[in-house]
N, C-alpha and C positions, 0 to 999 in steps of 0.2 A: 285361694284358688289353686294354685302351685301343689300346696299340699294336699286339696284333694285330687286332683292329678297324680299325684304321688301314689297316694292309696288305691286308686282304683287303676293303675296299672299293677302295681302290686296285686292286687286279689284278682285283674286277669294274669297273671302269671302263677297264681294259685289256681286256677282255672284250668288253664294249659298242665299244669304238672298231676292237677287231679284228672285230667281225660288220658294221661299218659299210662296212668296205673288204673282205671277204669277198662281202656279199651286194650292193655297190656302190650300198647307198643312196642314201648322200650323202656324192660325190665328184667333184673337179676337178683339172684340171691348177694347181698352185700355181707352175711354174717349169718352162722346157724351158732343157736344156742339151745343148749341139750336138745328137746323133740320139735322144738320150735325154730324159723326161720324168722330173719327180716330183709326185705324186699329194698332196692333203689327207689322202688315209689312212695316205701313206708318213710326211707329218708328225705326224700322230695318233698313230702306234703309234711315233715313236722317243717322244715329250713324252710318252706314257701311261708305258712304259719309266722316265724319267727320275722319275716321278711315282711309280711301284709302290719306287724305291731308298729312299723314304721324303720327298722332297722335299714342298715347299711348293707349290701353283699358281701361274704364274708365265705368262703369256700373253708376255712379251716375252721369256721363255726360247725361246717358239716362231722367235724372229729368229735365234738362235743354231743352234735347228736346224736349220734352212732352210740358214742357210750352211754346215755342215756337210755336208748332204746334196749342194748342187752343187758342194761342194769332192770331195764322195765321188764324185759322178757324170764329172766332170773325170778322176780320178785314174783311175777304172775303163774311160773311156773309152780311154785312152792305153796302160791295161795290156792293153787288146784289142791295139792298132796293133803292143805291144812284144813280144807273144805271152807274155805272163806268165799263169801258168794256178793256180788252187786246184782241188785234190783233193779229192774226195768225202769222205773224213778227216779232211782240216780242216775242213771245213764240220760237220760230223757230231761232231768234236770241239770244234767253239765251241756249236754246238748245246748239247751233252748238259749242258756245262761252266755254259749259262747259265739250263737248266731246273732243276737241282738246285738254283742259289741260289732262283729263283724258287717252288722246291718246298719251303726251308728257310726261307723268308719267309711262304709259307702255311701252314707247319705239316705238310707232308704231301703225296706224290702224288695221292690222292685229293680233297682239299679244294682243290688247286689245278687239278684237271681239274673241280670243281664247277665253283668261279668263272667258268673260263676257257670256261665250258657247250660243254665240247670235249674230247677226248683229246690227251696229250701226245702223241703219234703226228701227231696231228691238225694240231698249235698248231705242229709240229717243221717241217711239212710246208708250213704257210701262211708262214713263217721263213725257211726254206731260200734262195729268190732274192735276199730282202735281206743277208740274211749272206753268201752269197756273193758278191757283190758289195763287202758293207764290205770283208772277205779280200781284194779283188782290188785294193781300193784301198790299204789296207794297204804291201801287198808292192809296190805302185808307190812308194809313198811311201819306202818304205823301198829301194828300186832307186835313186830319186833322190838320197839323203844317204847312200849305202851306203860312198862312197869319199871323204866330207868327212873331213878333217882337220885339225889345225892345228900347225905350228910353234913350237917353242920362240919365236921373234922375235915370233910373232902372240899368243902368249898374254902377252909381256911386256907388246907394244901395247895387248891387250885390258885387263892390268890398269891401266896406265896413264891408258886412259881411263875408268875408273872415278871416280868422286866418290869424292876419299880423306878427303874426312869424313867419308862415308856406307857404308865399309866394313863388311862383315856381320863378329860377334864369334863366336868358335870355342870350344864348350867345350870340357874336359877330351878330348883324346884319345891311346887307347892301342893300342900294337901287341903283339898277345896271341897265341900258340904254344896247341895242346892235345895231348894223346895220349891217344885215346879207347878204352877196351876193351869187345866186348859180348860177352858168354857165349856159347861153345860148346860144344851138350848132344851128351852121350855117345850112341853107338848105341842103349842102354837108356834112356835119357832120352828120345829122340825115341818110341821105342816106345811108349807110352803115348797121347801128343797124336797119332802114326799110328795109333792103334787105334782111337780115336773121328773122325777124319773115315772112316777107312774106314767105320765103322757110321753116317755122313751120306752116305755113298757107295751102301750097301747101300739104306736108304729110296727114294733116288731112283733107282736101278734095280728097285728094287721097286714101282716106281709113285708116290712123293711128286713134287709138282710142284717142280722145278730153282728157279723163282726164289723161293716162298716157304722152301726151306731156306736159301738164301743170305739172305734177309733177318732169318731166324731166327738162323742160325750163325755167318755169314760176319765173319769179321776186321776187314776190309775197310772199312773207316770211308766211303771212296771211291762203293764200289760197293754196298753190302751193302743200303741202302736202296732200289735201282733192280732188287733180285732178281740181284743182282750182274752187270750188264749193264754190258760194255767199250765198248762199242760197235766201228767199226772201227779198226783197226791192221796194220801192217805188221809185219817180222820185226823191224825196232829198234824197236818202242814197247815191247818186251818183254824182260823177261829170256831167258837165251837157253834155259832149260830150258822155258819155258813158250812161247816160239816155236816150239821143235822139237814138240811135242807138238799145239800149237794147230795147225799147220799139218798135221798129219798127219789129224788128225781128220775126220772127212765130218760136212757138217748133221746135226744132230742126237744125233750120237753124243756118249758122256763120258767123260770121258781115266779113264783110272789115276791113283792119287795121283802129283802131281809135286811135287818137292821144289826149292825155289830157296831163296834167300837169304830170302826172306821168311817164308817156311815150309810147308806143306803146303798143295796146291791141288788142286781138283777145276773142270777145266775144259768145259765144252759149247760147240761151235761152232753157231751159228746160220746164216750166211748166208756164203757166198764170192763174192767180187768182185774178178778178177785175183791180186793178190799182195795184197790186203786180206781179213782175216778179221774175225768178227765175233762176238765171243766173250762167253760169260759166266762169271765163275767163283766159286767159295769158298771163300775162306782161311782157313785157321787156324796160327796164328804160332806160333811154338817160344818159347813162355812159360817160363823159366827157373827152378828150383828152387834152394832154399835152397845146396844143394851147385854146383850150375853157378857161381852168382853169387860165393860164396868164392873157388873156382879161379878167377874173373877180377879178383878184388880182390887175391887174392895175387901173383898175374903182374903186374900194373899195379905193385902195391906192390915188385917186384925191380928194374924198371923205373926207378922213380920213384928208388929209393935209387942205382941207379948212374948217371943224372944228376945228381943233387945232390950223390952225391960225385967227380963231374967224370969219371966213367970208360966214360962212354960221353955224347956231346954227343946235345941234343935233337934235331937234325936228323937226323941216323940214326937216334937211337929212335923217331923219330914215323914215317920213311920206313919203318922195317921194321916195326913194333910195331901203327902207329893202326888203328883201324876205320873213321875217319872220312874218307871217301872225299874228301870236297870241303877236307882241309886235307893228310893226308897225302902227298899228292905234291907240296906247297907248303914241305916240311922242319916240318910241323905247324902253320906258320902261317896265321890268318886270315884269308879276307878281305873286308872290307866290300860285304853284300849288300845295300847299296842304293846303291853306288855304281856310274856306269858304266864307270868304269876297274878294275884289277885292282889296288888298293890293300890294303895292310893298314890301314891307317887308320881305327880305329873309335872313335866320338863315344861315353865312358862310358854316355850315357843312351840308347844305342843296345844294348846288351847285355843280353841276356837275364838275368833276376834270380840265379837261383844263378851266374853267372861272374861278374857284379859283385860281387858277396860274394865269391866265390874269389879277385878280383886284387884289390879295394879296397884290402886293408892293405899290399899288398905294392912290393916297391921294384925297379924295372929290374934285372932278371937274375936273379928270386928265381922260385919255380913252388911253387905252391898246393898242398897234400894232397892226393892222390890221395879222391875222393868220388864216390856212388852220386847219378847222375844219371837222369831218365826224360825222353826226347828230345818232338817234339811228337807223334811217331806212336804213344806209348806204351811205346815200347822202351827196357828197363832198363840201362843199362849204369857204367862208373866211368869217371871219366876226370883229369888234374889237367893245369893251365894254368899259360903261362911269363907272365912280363911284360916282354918286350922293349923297351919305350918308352911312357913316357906323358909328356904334352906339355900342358904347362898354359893354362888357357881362353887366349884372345890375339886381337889381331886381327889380319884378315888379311893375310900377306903373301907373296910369291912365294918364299923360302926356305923357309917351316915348308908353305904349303899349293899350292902347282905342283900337284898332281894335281890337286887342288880346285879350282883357276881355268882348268887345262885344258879339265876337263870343262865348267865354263859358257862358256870362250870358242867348245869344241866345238859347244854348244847355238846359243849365239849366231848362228856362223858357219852353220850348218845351217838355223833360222830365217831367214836372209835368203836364203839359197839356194830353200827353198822358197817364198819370197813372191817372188821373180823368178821361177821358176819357172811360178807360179799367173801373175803379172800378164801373162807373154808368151802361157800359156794362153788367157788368159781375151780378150786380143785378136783372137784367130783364131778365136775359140769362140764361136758365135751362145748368146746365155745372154739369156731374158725370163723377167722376174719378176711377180707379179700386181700390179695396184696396190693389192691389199689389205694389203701389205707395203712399202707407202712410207713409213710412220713409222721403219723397222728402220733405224739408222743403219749397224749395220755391215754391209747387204747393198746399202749405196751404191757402193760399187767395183764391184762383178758389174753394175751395168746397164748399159747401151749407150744412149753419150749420144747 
């Protein structure tokens, strides 16, 4: 309770600082950067932001800002010169993306349009210039280190010069295979879960309001709270059943049931804008019965047996067999998502809890029981795991960890690139800072001696 109190005086204090630079109380130029300014209010409302994540008050976190912000103004400026552009999409996509946290932080759409003494429409709208903007700086920043790289000879240097006392220690890690199966319902199986959206279908052709049954019915963990509101997209943000369908549609009108991989959808178009649509929908998923779920324990389980008795290799049965899109074309192998290379390499305490328990006991070249798994999106499925390699805690060295010293000498090399980068900037780039910010030690480089 404490802490939502916490939060929701926080976001009216974001409230307050956005009506200040709204109604331009009280507000100044803090910093001009070449033809562009940034505003007290632009500093206010990123520190209110940093403050609503749960953070502590922090007045010299404001120096941080600051630099941030003429680094952002720098960036964006150049992405004008370079012609690098953001889409109404993206913008509209970091939008929607950053009001739901801040809606699940207050408890609510409504509680959070209280605070914010605004509508989300509203708060989206006063938004818009800055985010687009961050977006533009972004995508410069990322045009600049797009085509860094580093050499096998550079990352040897790079480990080289590392402090080899001070080397980081590596736990337990393993390279893990899977072959994942999720149930597929009979035409009489789906018949059932299609009978009841259709009777969701029926309501809101018969006059029920579109987004309170989506927030009533809808699947959609995503959307379901927002009245199931997509915002914009194009024909790839979508499957391709519910692209052909959304794009057919005129404002206002509601599709027929459409069926994709997800499972049944009832979709309304809102608004079209070129080859962007703007859509809302409500899903309801092919929830599997007792009978579906056997038939895919049994298939796993004929699977399972003619790998382990060596008469079909896991690589073709994961390549023909998996469900699991992001390993199956990998020969079933893993691979480590938080790393920036395409490694299998996974840190044990990095593993989600039922696979740890699946590979724990087991020894290089041995694969787990085939066991009923529920993914994060809720979906039920079975699946069983190889263990290809596990490699005991160690410190680092260029034999056992090369991806892993690549990737930071990658960082490394990237980081100086961008601080050359900034410093030839910032020579040719008329940049005054207020002298109310000459305590800030690190926006001593940006002044002009």
């Amino acid at each position: 309770m404490k802490k939502n109190i916490y939060i929701l005086f926080l976001l009216l204090f974001v409230s307050i600082q956005a009506s200040f630079a709204q109604n331009q109380i009280i507000d100044r130029v803090v910093a001009t950067v070449g033809s562009g300014i940034i505003l007290q209010s632009d500093l206010d409302m990123q520190y209110s932001q940093w403050l609503a994540q749960g953070n502590k008050p922090n007045e010299k976190f404001k120096c941080g800002v600051l630099e941030q912000l003429i680094i952002q103004k720098l960036l964006s400026q150049q992405a004008v010169i370079d012609s690098i552009d953001v889409t109404e999409t993206e913008v509209d996509d970091n939008l929607n993306s950053r009001l739901r946290h801040m809606s699940q932080q207050a408890g609510g759409q409504e509680r959070l349009e209280k605070f914010l003494n605004r509508s989300l429409l509203q708060y989206k709208e006063e938004m818009r210039a800055s985010v687009f903007e961050q977006l533009k700086a972004n995508k410069m920043q990322q045009n600049i280190v797009q085509k860094v790289d580093v050499t096998p000879l550079e990352v040897k240097r790079y480990f080289e010069g590392l402090d080899q006392d001070s080397l980081p220690y590596f736990n337990t890690e393993v390279e893990i295979g899977e072959i994942v199966m999720l149930p597929q319902l009979t035409d009489e199986e789906k018949k059932e879960q299609r009978e009841k959206i259709e009777g969701i279908r029926k309501q809101i052709v018969d006059g029920s309001d579109f987004g309170t049954m989506a927030r009533l019915y809808s699947q959609d963990p995503g959307s379901a709270p927002y009245g199931g509101d997509l915002g914009f997209g194009t024909r790839d943000n979508y499957v391709k059943e519910f692209s052909a369908m959304a794009f057919k549609l005129k404002p206002g009108e509601i599709s027929p049931i459409v069926e994709s991989k997800y499972g049944f959808h009832i979709i309304q178009v809102l608004e079209r804008r070129g080859e962007e649509v703007h859509t809302r929908h409500i899903l309801m998923k092919m929830n599997p019965g007792a009978a579906a779920l056997e038939r895919t324990k049994n298939k796993l389980d004929s699977i399972y047996k003619l790998v382990v008795d060596k008469k079909l290799d896991f690589y073709h049965a994961a390549t023909n067999n998996s469900d699991a899109e992001e390993s199956k074309f990998n020969g079933g192998m893993v691979l480590n998502p938080q790393g920036s290379s395409r490694t299998t390499l996974i840190p044990m305490d990095g593993l989600e809890k039922s696979v740890f328990t699946a590979i724990d006991p087991l020894k290089p070249g041995e694969y787990s029981k085939p066991e009923q798994f529920t993914d994060k999106t809720g979906e039920i499925g079975y699946r069983f795991n190889y263990l290809k390699t596990r490699i005991p805690p160690h410190k680092a060295n260029l034999d056992q960890d090369f991806t892993k010293i690549k990737d930071a000498a990658k960082e490394d090399k990237v980081r100086r690139n961008l601080s050359k980068w900034f410093d030839d900037k910032a020579k040719n780039t008329f940049i005054d800072i207020s002298d109310d910010f000459g305590a800030c030690e690190e926006l001593e480089k940006w002044r002009k001696k």
